[in-house]
MMTF fields as JSON, N, C-alpha, C and O atoms, coordinates in Angstrom:
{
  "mmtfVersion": "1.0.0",
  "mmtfProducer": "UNKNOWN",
  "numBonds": 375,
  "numAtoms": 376,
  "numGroups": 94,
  "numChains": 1,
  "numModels": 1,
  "chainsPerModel": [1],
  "groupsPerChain": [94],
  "chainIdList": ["A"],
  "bondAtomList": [4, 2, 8, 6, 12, 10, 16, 14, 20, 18, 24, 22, 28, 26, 32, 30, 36, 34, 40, 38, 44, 42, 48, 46, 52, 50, 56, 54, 60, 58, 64, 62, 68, 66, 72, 70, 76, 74, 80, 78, 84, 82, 88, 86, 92, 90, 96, 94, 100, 98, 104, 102, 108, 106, 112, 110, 116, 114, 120, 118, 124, 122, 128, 126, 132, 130, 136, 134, 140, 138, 144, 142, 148, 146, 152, 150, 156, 154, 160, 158, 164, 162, 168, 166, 172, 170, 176, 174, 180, 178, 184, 182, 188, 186, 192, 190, 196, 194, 200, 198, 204, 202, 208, 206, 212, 210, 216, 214, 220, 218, 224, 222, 228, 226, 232, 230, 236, 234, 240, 238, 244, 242, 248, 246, 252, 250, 256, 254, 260, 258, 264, 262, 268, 266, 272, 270, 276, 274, 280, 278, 284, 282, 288, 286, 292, 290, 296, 294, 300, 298, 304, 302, 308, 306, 312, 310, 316, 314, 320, 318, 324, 322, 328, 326, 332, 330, 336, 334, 340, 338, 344, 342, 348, 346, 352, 350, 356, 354, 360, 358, 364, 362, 368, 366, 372, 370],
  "bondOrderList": [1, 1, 1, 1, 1, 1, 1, 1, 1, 1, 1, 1, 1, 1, 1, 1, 1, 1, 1, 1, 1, 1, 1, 1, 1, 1, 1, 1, 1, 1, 1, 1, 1, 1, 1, 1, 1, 1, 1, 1, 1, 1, 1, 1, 1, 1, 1, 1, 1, 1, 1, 1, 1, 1, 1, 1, 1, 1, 1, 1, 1, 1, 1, 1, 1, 1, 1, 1, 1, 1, 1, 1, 1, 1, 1, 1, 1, 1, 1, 1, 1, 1, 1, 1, 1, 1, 1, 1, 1, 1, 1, 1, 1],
  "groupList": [{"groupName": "UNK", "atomNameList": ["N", "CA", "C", "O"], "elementList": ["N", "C", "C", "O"], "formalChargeList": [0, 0, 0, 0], "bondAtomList": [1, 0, 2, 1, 3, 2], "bondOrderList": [1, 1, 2], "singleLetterCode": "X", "chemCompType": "L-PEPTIDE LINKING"}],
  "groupTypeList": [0, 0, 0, 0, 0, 0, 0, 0, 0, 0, 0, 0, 0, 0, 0, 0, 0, 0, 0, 0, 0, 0, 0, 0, 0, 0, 0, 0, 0, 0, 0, 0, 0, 0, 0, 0, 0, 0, 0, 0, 0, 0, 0, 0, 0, 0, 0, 0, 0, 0, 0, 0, 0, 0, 0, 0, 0, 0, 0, 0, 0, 0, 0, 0, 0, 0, 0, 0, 0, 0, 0, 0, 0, 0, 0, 0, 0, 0, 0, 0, 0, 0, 0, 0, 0, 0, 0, 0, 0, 0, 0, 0, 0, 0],
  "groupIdList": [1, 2, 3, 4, 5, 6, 7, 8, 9, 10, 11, 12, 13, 14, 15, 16, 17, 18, 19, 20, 21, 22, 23, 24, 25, 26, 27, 28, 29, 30, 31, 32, 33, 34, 35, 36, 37, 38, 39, 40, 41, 42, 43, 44, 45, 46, 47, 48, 49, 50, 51, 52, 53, 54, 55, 56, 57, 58, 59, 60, 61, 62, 63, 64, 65, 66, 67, 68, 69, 70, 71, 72, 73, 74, 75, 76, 77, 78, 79, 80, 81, 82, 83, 84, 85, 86, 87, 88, 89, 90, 91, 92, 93, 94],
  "secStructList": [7, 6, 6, 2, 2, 2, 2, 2, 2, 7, 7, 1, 6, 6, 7, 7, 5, 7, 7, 7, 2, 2, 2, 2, 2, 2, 2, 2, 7, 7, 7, 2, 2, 2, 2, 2, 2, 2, 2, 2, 2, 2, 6, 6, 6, 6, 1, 3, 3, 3, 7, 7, 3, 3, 7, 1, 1, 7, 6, 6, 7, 3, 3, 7, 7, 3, 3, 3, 6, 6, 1, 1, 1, 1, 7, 1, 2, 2, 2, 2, 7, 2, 2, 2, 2, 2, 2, 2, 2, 2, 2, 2, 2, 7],
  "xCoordList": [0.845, 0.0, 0.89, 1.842, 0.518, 1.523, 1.727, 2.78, 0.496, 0.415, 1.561, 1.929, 2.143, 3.694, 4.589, 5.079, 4.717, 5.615, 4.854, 5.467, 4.08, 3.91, 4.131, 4.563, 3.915, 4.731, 6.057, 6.695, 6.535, 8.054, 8.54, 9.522, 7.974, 8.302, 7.889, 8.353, 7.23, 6.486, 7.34, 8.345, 7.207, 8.668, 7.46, 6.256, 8.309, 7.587, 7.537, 6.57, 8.733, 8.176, 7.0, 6.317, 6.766, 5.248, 4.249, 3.28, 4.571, 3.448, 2.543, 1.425, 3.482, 3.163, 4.12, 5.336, 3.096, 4.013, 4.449, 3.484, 4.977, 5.344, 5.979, 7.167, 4.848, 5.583, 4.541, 3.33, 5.182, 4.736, 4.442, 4.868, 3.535, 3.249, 4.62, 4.563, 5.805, 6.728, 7.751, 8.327, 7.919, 8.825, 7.617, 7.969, 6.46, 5.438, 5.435, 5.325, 5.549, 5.748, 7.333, 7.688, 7.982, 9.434, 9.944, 10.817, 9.229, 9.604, 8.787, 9.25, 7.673, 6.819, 6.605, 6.319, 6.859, 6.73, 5.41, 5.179, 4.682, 3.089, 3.392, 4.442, 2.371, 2.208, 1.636, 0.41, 2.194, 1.729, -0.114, -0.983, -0.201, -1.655, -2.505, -3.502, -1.841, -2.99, -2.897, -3.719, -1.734, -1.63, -3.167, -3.529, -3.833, -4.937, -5.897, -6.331, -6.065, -6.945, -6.256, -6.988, -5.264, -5.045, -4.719, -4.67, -4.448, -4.464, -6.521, -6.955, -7.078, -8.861, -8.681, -8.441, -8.76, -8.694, -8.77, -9.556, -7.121, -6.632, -7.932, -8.672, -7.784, -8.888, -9.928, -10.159, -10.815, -12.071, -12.079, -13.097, -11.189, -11.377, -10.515, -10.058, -10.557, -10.187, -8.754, -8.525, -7.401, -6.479, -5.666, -4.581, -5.856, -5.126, -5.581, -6.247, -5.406, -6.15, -4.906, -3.731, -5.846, -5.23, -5.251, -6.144, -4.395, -4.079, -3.83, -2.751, -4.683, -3.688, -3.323, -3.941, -2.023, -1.413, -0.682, -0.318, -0.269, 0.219, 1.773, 2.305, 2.254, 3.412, 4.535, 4.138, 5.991, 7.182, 7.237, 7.578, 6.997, 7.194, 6.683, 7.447, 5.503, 4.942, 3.874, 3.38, 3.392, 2.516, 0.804, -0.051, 0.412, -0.696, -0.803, -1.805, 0.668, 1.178, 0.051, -0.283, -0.431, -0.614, -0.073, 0.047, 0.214, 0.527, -0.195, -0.637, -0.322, -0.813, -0.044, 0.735, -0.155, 0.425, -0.929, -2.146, -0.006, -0.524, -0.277, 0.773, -1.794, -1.462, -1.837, -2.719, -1.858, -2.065, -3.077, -3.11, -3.901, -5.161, -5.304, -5.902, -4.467, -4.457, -2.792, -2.331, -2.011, -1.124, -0.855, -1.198, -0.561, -0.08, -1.601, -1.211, -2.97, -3.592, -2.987, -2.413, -3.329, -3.056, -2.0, -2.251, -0.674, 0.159, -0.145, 0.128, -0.878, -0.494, -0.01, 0.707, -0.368, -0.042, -1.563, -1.521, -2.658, -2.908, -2.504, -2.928, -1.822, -1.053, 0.12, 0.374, 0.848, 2.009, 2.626, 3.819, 1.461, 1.213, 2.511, 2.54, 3.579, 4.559, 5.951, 6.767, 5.845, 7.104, 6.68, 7.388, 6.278, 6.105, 6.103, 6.949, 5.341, 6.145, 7.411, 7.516, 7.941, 9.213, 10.263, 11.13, 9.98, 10.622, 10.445, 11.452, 9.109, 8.765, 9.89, 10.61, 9.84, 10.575, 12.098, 12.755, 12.849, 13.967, 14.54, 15.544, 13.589, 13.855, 13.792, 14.184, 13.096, 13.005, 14.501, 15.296, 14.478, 15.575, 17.113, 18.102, 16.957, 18.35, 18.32, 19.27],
  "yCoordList": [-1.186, 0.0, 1.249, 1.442, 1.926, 3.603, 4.314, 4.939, 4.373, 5.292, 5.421, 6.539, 4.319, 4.179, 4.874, 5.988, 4.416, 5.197, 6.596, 7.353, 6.971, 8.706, 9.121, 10.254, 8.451, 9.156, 9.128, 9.871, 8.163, 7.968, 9.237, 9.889, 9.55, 10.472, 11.904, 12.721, 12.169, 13.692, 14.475, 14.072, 15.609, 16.714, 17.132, 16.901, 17.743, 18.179, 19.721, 20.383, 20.294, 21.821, 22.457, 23.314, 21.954, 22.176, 20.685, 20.448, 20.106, 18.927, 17.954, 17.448, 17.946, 17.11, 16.257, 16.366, 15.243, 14.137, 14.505, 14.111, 14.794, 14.822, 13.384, 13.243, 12.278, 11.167, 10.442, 10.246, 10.218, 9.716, 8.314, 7.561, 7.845, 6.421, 5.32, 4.1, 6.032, 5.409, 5.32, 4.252, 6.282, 6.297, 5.325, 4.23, 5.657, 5.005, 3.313, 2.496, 2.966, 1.653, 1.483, 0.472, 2.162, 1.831, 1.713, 1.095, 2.345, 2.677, 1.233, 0.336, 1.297, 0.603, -0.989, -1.677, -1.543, -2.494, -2.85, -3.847, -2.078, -2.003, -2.038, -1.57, -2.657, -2.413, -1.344, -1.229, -0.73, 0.461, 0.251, 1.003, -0.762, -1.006, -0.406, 0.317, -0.898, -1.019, 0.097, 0.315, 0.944, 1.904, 2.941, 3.227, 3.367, 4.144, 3.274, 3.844, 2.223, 1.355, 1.545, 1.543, 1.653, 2.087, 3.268, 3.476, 4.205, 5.329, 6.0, 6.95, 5.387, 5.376, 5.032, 5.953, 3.777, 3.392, 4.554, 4.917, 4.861, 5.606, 7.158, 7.401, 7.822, 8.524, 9.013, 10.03, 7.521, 7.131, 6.968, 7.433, 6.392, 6.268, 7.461, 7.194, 8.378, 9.885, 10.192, 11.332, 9.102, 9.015, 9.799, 10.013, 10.533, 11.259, 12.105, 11.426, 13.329, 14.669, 14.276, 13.991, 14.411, 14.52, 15.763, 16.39, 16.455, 17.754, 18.138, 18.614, 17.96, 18.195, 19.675, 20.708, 19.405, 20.808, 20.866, 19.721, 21.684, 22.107, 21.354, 21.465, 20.71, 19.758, 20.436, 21.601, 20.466, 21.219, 20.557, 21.301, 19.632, 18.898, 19.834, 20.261, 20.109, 20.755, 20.989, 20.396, 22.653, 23.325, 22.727, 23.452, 21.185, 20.762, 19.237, 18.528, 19.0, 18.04, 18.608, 19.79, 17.516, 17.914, 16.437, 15.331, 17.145, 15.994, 16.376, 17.501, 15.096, 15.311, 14.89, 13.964, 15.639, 15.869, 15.045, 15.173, 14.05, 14.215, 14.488, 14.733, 14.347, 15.292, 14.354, 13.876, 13.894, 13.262, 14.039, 15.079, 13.085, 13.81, 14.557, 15.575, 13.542, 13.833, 13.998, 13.529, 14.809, 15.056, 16.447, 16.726, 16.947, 18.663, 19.086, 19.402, 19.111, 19.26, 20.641, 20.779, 21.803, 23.182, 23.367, 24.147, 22.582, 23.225, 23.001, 21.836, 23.943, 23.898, 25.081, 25.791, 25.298, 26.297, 27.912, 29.084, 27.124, 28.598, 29.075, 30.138, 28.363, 28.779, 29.399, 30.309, 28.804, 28.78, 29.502, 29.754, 30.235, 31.255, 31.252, 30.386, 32.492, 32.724, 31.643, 30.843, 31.826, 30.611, 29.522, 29.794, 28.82, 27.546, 27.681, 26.941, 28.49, 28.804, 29.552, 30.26, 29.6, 30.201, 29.182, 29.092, 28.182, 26.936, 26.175, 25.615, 26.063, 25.363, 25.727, 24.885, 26.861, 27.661, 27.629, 27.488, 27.789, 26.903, 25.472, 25.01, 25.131, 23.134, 22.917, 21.925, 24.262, 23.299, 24.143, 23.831, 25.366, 25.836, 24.966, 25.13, 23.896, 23.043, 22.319, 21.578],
  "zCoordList": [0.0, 0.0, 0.0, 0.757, -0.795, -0.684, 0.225, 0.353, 1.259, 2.223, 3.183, 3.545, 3.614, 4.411, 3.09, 3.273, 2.212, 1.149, 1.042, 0.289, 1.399, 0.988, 2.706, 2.918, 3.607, 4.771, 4.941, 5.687, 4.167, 4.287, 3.194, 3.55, 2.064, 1.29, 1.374, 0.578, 2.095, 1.97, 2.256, 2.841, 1.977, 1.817, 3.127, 3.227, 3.891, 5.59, 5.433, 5.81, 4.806, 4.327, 3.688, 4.249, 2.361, 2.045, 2.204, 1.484, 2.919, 3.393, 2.274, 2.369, 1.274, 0.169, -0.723, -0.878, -1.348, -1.794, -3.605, -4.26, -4.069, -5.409, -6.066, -6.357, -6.247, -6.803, -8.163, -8.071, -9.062, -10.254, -10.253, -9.377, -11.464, -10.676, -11.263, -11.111, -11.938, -12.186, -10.782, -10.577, -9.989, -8.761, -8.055, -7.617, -7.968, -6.718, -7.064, -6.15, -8.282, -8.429, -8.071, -7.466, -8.329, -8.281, -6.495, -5.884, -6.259, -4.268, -3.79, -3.086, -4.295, -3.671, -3.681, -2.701, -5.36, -5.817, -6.361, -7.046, -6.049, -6.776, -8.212, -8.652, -9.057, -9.789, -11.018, -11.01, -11.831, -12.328, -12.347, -11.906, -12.878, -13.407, -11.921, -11.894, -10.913, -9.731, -8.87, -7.979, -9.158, -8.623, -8.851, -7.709, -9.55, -9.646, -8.437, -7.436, -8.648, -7.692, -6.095, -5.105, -6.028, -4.728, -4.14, -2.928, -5.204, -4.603, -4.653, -4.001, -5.316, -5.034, -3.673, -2.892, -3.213, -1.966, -0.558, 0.316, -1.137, -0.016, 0.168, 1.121, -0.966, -1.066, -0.394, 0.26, -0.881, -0.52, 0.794, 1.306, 1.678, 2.418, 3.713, 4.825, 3.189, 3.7, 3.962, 4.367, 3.751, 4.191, 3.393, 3.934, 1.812, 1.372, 0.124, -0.658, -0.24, -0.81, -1.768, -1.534, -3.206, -4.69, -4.925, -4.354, -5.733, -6.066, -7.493, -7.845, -8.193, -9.949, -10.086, -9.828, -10.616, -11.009, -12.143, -12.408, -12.983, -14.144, -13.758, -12.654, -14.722, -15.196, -15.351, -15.344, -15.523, -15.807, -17.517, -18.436, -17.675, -18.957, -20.075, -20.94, -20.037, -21.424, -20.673, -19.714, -21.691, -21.314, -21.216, -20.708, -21.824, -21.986, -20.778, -20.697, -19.84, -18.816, -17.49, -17.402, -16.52, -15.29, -14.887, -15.414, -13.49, -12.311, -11.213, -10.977, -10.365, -8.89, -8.048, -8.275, -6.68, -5.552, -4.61, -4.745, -3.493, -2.64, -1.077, -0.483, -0.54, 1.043, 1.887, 1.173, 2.571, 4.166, 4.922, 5.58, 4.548, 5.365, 7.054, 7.403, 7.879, 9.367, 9.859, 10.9, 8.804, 9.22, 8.81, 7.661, 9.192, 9.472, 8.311, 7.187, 8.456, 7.526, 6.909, 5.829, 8.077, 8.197, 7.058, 6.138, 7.099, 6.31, 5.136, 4.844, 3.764, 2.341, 1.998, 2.705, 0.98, -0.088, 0.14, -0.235, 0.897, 1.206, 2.77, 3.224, 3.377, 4.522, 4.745, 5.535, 3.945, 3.522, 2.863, 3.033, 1.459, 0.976, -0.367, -1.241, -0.264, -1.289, -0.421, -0.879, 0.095, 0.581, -0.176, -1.146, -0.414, -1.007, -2.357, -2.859, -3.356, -4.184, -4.146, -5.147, -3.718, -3.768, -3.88, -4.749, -2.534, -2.296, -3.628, -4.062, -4.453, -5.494, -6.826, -7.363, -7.104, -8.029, -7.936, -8.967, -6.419, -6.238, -6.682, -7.224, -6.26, -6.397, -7.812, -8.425, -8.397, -10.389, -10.935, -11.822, -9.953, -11.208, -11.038, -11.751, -9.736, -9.796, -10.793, -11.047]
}
């Protein structure tokens, strides 16, 4: 199940997971196929908030982020405010 791999991975500064279902199979050993079926799961059953956002790849790309439902809920991006993009905008221009 991912959910130990997205607590083991969550960046603790902006309180979210940035992982593709190629690293999430690769960390995890899941299978690509079943990965959608279990990240539903997790979901559904309130343990973690999907986020789609605009891609670095190309201008027509989205990815999703996820969040941990009962862990630091408080901290996102409207808390957090310009620091997190800021931090965001750092980390791509390495």
């Amino acid at each position: 199940m991912p959910y130990l791999l997205f607590v083991s991975r969550r960046d603790i500064n902006r309180n979210v997971i940035d992982l593709s279902y190629d690293k999430i199979s690769d960390y995890s050993g899941i299978s690509r196929k079943k990965i959608p079926d279990a990240l539903t799961f997790l979901s559904v059953n309130g343990l973690i908030r999907s986020e789609r956002q605009r891609s670095d790849i190309n201008d027509f790309a989205v990815s999703n982020s996820y969040r941990l439902s009962f862990l630091e809920s408080y901290r996102h991006g409207g808390t957090t405010g310009r620091a997190e993009i800021d931090a965001v905008r750092a980390q791509n221009e390495f």
